[in-house]
C-alpha positions in Angstrom: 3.2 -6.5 -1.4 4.6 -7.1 -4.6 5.0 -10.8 -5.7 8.0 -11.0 -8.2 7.5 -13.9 -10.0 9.2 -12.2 -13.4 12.3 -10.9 -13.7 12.0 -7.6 -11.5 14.6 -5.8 -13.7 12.1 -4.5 -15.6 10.2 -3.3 -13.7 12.8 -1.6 -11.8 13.9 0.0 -15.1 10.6 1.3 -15.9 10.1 2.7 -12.6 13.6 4.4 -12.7 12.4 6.0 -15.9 9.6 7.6 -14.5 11.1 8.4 -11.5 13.3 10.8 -13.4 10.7 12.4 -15.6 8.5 12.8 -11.3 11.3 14.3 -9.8 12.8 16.7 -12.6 8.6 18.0 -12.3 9.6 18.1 -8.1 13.0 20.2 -8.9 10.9 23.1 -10.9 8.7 23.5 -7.8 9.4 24.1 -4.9 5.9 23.4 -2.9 5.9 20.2 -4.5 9.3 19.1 -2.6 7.6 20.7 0.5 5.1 18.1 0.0 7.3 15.0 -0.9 9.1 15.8 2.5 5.9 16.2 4.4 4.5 12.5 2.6 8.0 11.0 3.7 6.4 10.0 7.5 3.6 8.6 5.7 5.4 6.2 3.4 7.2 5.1 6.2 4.6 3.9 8.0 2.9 2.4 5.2 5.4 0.3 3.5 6.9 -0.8 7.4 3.0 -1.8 8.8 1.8 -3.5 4.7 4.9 -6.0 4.4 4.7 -6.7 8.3 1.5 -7.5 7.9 2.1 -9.8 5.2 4.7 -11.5 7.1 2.8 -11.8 10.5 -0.1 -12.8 8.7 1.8 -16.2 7.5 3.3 -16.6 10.7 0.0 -16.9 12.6 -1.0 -19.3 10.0 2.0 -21.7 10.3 4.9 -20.3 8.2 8.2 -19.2 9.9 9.7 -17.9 6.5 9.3 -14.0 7.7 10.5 -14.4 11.2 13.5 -16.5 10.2 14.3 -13.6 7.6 14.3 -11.4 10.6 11.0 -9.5 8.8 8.6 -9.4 11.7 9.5 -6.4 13.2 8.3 -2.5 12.2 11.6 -1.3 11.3 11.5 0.2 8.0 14.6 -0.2 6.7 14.0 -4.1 6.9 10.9 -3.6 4.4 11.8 -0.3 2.2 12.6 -1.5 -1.6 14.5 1.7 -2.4 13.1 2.2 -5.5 10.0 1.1 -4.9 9.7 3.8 -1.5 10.9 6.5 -4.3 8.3 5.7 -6.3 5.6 5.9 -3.9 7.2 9.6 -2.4 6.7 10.9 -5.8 4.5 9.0 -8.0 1.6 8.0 -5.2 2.4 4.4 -5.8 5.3 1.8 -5.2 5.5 -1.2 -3.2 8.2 -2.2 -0.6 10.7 -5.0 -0.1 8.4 -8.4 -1.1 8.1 -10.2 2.0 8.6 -14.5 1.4 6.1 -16.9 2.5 5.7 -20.9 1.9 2.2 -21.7 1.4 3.5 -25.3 2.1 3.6 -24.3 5.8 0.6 -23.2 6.5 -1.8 -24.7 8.4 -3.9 -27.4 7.0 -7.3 -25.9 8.5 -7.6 -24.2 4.9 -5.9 -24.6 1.6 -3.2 -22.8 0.4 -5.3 -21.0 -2.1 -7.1 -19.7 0.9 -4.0 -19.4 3.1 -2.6 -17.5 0.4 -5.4 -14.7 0.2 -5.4 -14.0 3.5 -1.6 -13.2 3.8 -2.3 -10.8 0.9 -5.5 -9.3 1.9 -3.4 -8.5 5.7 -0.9 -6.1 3.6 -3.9 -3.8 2.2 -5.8 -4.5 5.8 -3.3 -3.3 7.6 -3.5 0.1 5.7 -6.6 1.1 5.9 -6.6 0.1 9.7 -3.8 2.8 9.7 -5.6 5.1 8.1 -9.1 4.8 10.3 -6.4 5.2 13.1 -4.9 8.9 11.7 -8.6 9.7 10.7 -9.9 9.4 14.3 -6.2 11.2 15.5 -6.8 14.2 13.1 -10.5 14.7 13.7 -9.7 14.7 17.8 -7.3 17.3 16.7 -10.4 19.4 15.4 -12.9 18.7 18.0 -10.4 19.3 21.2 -7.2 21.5 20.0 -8.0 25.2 20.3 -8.5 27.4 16.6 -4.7 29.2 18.1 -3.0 26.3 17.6 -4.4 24.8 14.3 -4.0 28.0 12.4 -0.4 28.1 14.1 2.3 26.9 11.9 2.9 24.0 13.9 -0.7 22.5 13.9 -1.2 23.1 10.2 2.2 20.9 9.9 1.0 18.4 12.2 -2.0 18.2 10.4 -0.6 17.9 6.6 1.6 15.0 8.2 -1.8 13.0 9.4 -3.8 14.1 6.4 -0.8 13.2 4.1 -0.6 9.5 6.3 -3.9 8.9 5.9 -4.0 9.6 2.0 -1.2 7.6 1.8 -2.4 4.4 3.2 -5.5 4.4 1.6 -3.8 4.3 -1.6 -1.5 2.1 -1.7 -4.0 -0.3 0.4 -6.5 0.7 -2.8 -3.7 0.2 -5.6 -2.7 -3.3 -4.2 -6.6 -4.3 -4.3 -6.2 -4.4 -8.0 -6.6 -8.2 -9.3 -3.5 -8.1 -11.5 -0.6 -10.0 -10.6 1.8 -9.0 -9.0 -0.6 -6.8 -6.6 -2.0 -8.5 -3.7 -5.5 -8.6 -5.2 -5.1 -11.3 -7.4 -4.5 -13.8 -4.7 -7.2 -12.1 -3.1 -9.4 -13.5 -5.5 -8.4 -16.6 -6.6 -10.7 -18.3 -3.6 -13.6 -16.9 -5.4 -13.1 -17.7 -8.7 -14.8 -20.5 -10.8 -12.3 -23.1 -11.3 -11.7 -22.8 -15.3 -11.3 -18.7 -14.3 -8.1 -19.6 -11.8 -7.1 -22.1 -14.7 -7.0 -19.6 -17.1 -5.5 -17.3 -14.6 -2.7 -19.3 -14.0 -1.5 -20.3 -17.5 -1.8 -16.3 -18.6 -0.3 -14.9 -15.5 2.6 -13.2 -18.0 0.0 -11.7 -20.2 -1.7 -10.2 -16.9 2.0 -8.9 -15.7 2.3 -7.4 -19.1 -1.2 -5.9 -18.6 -0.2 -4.5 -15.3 2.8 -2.8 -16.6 1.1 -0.6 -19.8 -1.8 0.6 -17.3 1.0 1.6 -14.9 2.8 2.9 -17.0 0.0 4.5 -19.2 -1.8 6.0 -16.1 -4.8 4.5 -16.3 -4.1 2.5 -13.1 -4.6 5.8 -11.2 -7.8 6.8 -13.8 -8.8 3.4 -12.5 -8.2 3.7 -8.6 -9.1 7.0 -7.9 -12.8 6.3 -7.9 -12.3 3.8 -5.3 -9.7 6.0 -3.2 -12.3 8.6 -3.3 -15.0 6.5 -1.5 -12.4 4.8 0.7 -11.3 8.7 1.8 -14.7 9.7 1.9 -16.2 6.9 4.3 -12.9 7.1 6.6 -13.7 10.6 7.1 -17.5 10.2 7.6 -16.8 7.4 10.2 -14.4 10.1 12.4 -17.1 12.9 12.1 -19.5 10.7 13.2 -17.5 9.8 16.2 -16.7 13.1 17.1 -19.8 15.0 16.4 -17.9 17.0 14.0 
């Protein structure tokens, strides 16, 4: 997910500071710790299937680097950065434990530039595939459970858990999206750029980390993304009514 090619101290120190100031907010209420507990399946599955998919990605493309680290599997604790998992719990955003490729291994069918953007564009994938999947699960739910059960307290439970998945998913797969290193998105679109764009791209890639870090910490990443996760949310939905008739 995250490609720490800077000193990751920092950014671990920034995100321990706003950690605190998220979960003194969680203390003083109550129904927001309900909620943090009921998004805890969610980020999960999120972080475990994003950095698999990163790391199976580059192993169907040559590289052995994940499997030899033992990183092709869907336990979580092999992919949860602890920090990182807090900060998605509380904050809606984080990123797991970076999983290691070598572009030098992949196969020689495409460059590694290309090689490259589709290990990062597998992470994202992987998420929205995720959430289509609890989308089509949670309007079944609707269309073939009876109204007893989801007004019981169970259903309505079951339901926050699927609803809280799916939002999940379909934000961090929309935050890593954004072309700022160290998201996935900016080796997403280095195939596509003109070639004095990846030059310049390259030789500023601090300034862009730098960039990355104010509108993180600022907020206006989220100003930025919630547009997108919005439409994302929106179509998911549609596509399950659809299916179901709903």
């Amino acid at each position: 997910m995250f490609d720490f090619s800077f000193d990751k101290r920092t950014m671990y120190i920034i995100a321990a500071i706003m950690l605190g100031f998220v979960v003194i907010q969680y203390m003083s209420n109550p129904n927001q710790l309900l909620g943090l507990l009921l998004s805890a399946p969610g980020v999960l599955i999120a972080i475990t299937f994003h950095e698999f998919a990163h790391g199976y990605a580059a192993y169907k493309l040559g590289d052995d680097t994940a499997k030899n680290q033992g990183r092709l599997n869907l336990n979580p604790f092999t992919h949860l950065d602890p920090i990182g998992t807090l900060m998605l719990l509380v904050a809606g955003f984080g990123w797991g434990k970076p999983v290691q490729v070598n572009p030098l291994k992949y196969t020689r069918k495409m460059s590694m530039e290309q090689g490259e953007a589709i290990v990062s564009v597998a992470g994202p994938l992987m998420n929205f595939i995720i959430a289509i999947i609890c989308t089509i699960i949670y309007c079944a739910i609707y269309k073939f459970a009876n109204i007893a059960f989801i007004n019981s307290t169970s259903g309505n439970v079951i339901l926050l858990l699927i609803s809280s998945t799916i939002a999940i998913n379909v934000g961090l797969g929309v935050f890593n999206l954004i072309p700022l290193p160290p998201l996935d998105g900016s080796k997403v679109i280095m195939p596509f750029l003109p070639y004095k764009a990846k030059q310049f791209f390259e030789r500023n890639g601090q300034i862009f980390y730098i960039i990355f870090i104010l509108i993180w910490v600022t907020g206006i990443a989220g100003t930025i993304i919630t547009p997108a996760i919005n439409v994302v949310n929106g179509a998911i939905f549609s596509l399950g009514k659809l299916i179901f008739g709903l």
